[in-house]
C-alpha positions as CSV (number, residue, x, y, z in Angstrom):
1,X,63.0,94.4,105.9
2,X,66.2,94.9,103.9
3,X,66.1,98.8,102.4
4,X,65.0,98.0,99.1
5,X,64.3,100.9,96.6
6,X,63.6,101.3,92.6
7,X,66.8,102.0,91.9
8,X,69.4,99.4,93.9
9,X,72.3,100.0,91.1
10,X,69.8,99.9,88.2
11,X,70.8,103.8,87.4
12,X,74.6,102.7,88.0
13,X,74.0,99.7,85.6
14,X,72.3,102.0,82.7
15,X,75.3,104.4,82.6
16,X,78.0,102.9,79.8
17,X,75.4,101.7,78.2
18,X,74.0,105.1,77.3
19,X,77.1,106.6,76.8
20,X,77.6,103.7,74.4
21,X,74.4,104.5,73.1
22,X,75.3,108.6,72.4
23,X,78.6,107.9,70.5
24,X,76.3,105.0,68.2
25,X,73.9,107.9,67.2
26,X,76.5,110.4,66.7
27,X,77.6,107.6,64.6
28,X,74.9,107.1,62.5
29,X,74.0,103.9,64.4
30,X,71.2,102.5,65.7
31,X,71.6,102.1,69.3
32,X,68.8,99.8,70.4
33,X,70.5,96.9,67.9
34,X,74.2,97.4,69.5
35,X,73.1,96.5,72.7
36,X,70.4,94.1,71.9
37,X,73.4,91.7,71.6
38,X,74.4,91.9,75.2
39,X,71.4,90.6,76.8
40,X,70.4,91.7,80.2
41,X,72.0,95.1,79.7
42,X,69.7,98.3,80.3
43,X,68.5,99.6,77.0
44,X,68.2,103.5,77.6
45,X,65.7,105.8,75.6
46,X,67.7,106.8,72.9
47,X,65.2,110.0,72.1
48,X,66.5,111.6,75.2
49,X,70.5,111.1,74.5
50,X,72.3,113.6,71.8
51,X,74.5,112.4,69.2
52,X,77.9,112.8,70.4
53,X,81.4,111.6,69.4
54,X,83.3,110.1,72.5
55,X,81.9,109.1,75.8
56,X,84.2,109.4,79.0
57,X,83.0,107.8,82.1
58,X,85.3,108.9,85.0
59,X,84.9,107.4,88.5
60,X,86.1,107.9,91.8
61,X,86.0,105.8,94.2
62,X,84.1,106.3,97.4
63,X,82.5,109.9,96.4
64,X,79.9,109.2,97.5
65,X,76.7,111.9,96.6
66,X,76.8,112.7,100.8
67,X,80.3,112.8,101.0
68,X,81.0,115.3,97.9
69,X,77.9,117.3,99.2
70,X,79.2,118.1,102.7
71,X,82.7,119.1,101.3
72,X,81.7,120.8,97.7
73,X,82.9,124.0,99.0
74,X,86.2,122.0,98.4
75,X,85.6,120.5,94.8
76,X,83.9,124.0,92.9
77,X,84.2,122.4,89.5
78,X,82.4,119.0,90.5
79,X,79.7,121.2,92.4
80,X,78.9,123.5,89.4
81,X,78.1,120.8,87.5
82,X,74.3,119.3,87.4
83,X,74.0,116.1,89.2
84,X,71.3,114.1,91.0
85,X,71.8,111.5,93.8
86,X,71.6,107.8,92.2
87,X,71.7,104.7,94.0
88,X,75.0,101.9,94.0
89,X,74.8,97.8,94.0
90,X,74.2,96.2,97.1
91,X,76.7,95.1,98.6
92,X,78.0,98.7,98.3
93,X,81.6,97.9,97.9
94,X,83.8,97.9,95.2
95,X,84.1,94.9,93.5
96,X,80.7,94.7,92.9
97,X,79.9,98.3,91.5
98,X,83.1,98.6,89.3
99,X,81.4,95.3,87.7
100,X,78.0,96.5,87.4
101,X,79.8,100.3,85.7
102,X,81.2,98.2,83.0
103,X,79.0,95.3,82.3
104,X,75.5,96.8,82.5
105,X,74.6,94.1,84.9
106,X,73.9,93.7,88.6
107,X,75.6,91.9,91.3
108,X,72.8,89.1,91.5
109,X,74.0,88.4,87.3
110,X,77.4,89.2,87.7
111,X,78.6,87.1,90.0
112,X,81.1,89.3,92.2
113,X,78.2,89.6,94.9
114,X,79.9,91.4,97.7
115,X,83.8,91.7,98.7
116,X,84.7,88.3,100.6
117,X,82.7,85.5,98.8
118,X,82.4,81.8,98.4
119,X,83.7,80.5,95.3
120,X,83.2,76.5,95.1
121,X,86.4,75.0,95.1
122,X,89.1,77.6,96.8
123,X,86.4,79.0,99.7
124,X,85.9,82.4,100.9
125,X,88.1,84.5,98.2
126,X,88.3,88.7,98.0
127,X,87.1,90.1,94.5
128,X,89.5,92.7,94.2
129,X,92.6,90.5,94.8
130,X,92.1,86.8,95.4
131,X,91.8,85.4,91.3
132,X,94.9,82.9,91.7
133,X,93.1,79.1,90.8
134,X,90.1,80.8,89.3
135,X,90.7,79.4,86.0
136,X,87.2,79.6,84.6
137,X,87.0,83.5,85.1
138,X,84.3,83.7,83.2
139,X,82.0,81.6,85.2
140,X,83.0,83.4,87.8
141,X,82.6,87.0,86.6
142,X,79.7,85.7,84.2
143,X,79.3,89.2,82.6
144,X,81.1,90.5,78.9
145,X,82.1,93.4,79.5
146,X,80.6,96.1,77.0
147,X,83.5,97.1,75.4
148,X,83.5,94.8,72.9
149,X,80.2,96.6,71.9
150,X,82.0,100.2,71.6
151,X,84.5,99.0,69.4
152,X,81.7,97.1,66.9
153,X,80.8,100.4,66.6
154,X,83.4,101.9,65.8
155,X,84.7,103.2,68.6
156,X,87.9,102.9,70.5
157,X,87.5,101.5,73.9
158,X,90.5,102.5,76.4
159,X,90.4,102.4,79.9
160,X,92.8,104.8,81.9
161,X,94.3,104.0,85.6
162,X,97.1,103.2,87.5
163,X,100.0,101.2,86.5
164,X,99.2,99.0,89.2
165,X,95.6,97.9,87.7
166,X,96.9,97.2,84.3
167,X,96.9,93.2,85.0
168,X,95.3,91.1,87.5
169,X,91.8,88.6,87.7
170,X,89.5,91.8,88.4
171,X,91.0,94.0,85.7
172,X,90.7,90.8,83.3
173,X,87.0,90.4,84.5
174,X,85.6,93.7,84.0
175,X,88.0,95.9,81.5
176,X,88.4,92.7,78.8
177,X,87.8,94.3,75.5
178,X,89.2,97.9,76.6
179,X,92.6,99.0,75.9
180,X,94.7,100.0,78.8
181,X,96.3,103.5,79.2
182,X,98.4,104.0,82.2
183,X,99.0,107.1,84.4
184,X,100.7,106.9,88.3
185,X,98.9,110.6,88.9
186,X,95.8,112.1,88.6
187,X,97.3,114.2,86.4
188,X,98.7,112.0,84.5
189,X,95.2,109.8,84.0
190,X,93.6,113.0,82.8
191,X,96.2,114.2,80.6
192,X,96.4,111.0,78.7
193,X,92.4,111.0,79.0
194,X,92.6,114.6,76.8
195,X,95.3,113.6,74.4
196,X,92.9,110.8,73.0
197,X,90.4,113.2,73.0
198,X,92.1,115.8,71.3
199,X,92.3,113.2,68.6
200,X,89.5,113.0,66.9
201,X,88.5,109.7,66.6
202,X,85.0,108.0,68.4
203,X,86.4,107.1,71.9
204,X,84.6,105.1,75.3
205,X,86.9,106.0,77.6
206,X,87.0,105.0,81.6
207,X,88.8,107.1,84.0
208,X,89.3,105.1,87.3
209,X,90.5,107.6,90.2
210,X,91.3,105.5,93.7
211,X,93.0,107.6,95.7
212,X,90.0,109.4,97.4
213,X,88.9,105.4,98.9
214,X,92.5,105.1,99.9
215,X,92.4,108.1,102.0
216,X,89.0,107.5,103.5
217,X,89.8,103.8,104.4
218,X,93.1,105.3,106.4
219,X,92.3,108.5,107.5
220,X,88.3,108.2,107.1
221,X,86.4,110.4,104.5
222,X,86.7,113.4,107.0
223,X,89.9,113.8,107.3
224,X,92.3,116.8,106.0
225,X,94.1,113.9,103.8
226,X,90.9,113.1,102.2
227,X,89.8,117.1,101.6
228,X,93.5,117.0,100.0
229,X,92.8,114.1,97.7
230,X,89.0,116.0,96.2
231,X,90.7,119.1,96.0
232,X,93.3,117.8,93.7
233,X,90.8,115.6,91.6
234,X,88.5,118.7,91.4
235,X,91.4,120.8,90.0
236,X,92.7,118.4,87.6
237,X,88.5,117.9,86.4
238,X,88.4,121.2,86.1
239,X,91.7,121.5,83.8
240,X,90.5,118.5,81.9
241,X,86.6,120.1,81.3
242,X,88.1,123.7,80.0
243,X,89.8,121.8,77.3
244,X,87.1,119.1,76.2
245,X,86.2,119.4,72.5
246,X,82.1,120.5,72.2
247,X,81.4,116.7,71.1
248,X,82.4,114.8,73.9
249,X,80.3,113.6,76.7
250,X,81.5,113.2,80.5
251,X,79.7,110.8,83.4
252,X,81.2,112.1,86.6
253,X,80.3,108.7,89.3
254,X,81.6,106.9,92.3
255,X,81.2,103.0,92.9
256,X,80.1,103.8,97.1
257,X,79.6,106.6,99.1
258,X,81.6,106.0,103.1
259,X,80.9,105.9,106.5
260,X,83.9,106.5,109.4
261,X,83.7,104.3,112.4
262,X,85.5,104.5,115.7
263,X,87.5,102.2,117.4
264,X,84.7,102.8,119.9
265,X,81.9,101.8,117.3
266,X,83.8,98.2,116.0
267,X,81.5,95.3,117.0
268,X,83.4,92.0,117.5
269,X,80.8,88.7,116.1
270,X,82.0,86.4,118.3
271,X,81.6,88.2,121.4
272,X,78.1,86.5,121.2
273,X,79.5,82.7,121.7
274,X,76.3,81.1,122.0
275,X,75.2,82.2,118.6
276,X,78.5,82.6,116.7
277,X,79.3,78.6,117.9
278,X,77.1,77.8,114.7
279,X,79.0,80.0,112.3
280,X,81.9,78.0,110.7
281,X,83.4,80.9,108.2
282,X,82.6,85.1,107.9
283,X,82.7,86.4,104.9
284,X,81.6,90.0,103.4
285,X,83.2,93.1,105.2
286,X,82.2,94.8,108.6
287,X,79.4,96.2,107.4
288,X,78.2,93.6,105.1
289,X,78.7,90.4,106.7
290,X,78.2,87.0,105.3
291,X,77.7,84.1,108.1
292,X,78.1,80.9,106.6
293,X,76.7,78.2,109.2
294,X,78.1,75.1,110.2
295,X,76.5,71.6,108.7
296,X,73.0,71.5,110.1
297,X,72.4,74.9,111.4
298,X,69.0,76.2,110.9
299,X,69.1,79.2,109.2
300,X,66.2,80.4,110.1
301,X,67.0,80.1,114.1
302,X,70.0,81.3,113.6
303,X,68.7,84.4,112.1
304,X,66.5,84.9,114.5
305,X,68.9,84.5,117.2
306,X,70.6,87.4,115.6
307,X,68.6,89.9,115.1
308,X,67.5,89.4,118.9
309,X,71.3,90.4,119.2
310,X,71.6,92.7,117.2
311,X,68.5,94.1,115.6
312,X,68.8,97.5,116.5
313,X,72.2,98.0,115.0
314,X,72.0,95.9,111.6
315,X,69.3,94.3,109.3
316,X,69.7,90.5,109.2
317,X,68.6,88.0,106.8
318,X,68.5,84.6,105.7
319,X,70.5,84.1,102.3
320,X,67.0,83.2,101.0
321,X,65.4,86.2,102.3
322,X,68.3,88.7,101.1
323,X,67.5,86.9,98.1
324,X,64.3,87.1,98.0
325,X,64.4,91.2,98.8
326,X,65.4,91.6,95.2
327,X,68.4,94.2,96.3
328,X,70.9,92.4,94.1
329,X,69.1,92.3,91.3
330,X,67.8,88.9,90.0
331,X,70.2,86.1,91.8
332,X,71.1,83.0,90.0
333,X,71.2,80.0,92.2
334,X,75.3,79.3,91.5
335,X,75.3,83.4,92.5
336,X,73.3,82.9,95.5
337,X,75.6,80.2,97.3
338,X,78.5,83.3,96.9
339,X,76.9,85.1,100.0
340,X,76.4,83.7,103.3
341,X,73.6,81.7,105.1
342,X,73.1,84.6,107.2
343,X,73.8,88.4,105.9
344,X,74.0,91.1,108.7
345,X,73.8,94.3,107.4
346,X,75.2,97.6,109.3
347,X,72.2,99.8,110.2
348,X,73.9,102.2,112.7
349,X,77.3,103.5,112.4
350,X,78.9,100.2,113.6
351,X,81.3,97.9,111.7
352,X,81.4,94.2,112.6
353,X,84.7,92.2,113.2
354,X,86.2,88.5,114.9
355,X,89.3,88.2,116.9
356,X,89.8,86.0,113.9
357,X,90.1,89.2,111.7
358,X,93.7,91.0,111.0
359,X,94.2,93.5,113.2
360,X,95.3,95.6,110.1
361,X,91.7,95.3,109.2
362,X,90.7,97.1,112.6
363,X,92.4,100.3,111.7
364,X,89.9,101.0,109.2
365,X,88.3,104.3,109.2
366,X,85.9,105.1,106.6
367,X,84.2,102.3,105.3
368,X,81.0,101.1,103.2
369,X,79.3,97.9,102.1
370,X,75.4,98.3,103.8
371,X,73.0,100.2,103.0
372,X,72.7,103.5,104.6
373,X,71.8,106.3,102.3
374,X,75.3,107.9,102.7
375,X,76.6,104.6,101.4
376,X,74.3,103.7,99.0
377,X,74.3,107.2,97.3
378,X,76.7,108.0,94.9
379,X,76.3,111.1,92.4
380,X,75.9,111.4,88.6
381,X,77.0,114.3,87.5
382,X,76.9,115.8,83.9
383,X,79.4,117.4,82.2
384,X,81.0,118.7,78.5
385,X,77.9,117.5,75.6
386,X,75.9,115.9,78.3
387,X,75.0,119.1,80.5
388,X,72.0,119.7,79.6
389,X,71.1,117.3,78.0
390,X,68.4,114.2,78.5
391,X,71.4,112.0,79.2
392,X,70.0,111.7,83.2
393,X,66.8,111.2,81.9
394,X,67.6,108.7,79.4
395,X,69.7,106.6,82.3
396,X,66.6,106.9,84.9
397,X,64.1,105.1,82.1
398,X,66.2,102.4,80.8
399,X,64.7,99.6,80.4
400,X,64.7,97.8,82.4
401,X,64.2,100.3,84.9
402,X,63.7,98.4,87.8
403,X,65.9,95.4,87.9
404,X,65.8,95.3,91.3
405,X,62.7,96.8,93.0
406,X,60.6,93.8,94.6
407,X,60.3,94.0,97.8
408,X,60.7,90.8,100.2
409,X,60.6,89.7,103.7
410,X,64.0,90.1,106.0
411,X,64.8,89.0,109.5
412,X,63.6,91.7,112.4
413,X,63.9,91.5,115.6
């Protein structure tokens, strides 16, 4: 069976959309009605959220809830502040969850269902980088952003990263609507971050803090480069919260928690030529694979065929069956064809490759994309008018809760 929970990025989903859903109270607005106009979006309980004036989301990529846990003695600020353990998108990558933070919607409505996907006309494309030819970006990132609802409100909607991420297909497809504040440093994203605040005027801000993925995917998430990178986010967080005015509210999250794997611990697909002669493309990432079958391959068998493989190391399904499982949320069938025929999963600390791979690719140390719990887990931590509050609360019950709980039949050996 695929690892299927009640939460499967549901929590991550319900998060701007509450912080939307503070500021609209602490402006005298009904909150229900502002998002009723984005349908699909997770509708929190607005008698557990307090009235507040500006909403800042900040997220860090790759802290995930395991990862800050087994170095908090290194980030003091981001461990004195109340948290609980809520649950990414599946695939557990990037593209994906960033989506899902600002559109209130899961992978399986999204669209960007994983990292390597098949779009219909240019083939297997990355979601980060590949948009060139993708002129219809909406159909292919077929969620609004919820931006545009912060500002109906009366709200200003900025969004605060590097100079680097200012332009480009995946900044169009998930910050349209939000204005774009640049800063190179840490510092200088949470510098401009309290300037706005200082302001006084409603503000949705998102904070987007890469550097900590960076370091994990070179060094891996255990490495004295990483500790570096948390240490200097903690202290500029902690700068930033001893100056936040009483009426802001701060969301501390991470799109994906990582995993390091060895040199030792890199699988290679094809070494299995019996059963990777019917694969014709590999998409997804080494620990989210997407086999897409030559013409006529039985799915089915070849599923099978896997998991006698390679059962004990990774969950394997049919595209129907992964599906089916209900871990991206509810898949339409344009959606579905994005992912491969076959989806092989990392269950042990393994990371799957081809010789057709770039060997760059192969010096990867921390990675993510499955769903092991130090992957899937990523923290939500309170902060500024929200500790305290029912703000967690509020995000666990929105409705609805469970976008993504059904459980459904996968391929084991």
């Amino acid at each position: 069976m695929l690892p299927t929970t009640a939460d499967n990025g549901a929590r991550l989903a319900a998060i701007l959309p509450s912080g939307i859903s503070a500021v609209a109270l602490g402006l005298g607005i009904d909150p229900r009605a502002a998002l009723e106009t984005a349908p699909g979006v997770p509708i929190p309980d607005a008698a557990r959220l307090p009235a507040i004036r500006s909403f800042v989301m900040i997220v860090i990529d790759g802290l995930g809830h395991a990862n800050l846990q087994a170095r908090k003695g290194h980030a003091p600020a981001l461990a004195r502040l109340p948290k609980r353990r809520i649950e990414t998108v599946a695939p557990s990558t990037t593209g994906a969850a960033l989506t899902t933070l600002t559109t209130g919607r899961l992978p399986g409505a999204h669209g960007l269902i994983g990292y390597r996907i098949r779009h219909p006309e240019l083939g297997l494309v990355t979601t980060l980088k590949d948009w060139q030819g993708i002129e219809d970006r909406a159909a292919w990132q077929r969620a609004t952003p919820l931006f545009g609802i912060a500002r109906a409100i009366g709200a200003r909607p900025v969004a605060i990263g590097r100079p680097a991420h200012a332009t480009g297909g995946l900044t169009e497809a998930i910050l349209t609507g939000a204005e774009y504040l640049p800063g190179q440093r840490i510092e200088d994203r949470f510098a401009v971050a309290s300037q706005l605040l200082r302001g006084g005027d409603p503000i949705v801000a998102y904070l987007y803090v890469d550097e900590l993925d960076k370091a994990a995917h070179e060094h891996g998430w255990q490495s004295d480069a990483w500790v570096r990178w948390l240490e200097r986010v903690d202290g500029e967080l902690d700068a930033f919260l001893r100056t936040l005015p009483g009426d802001v509210g701060v969301v501390v999250t991470a799109d994906h928690g990582i995993v390091d794997v060895g040199p030792h611990q890199q699988v290679m697909l094809d070494a299995h030529a019996e059963l990777f002669a019917e694969v014709a493309e590999v998409g997804g990432e080494p620990r989210f694979r997407s086999l897409f079958l030559r013409d006529g391959a039985d799915a089915e068998a070849v599923a099978r065929s896997w998991a006698e493989a390679e059962g004990s190391r990774a969950w394997i399904a049919t595209r129907d069956e992964a599906v089916a499982s209900g871990c991206f949320g509810p898949v339409v069938p344009e959606v579905a064809q994005r992912i491969g025929d076959v989806v092989i999963a990392a269950r042990k600390q393994v990371a799957y490759y081809s010789s057709a791979d770039d060997p760059r690719s192969l010096e990867m140390v921390g990675q993510h994309g499955s769903f092991s719990e130090d992957e899937r887990g990523v923290p939500l931590a309170l902060a500024g008018a929200l500790a305290g509050s029912g703000f967690a609360s509020a995000v666990a019950a929105a409705e609805p809760a469970a976008l993504c709980a059904a459980e459904g039949a996968s391929r084991e050996p």
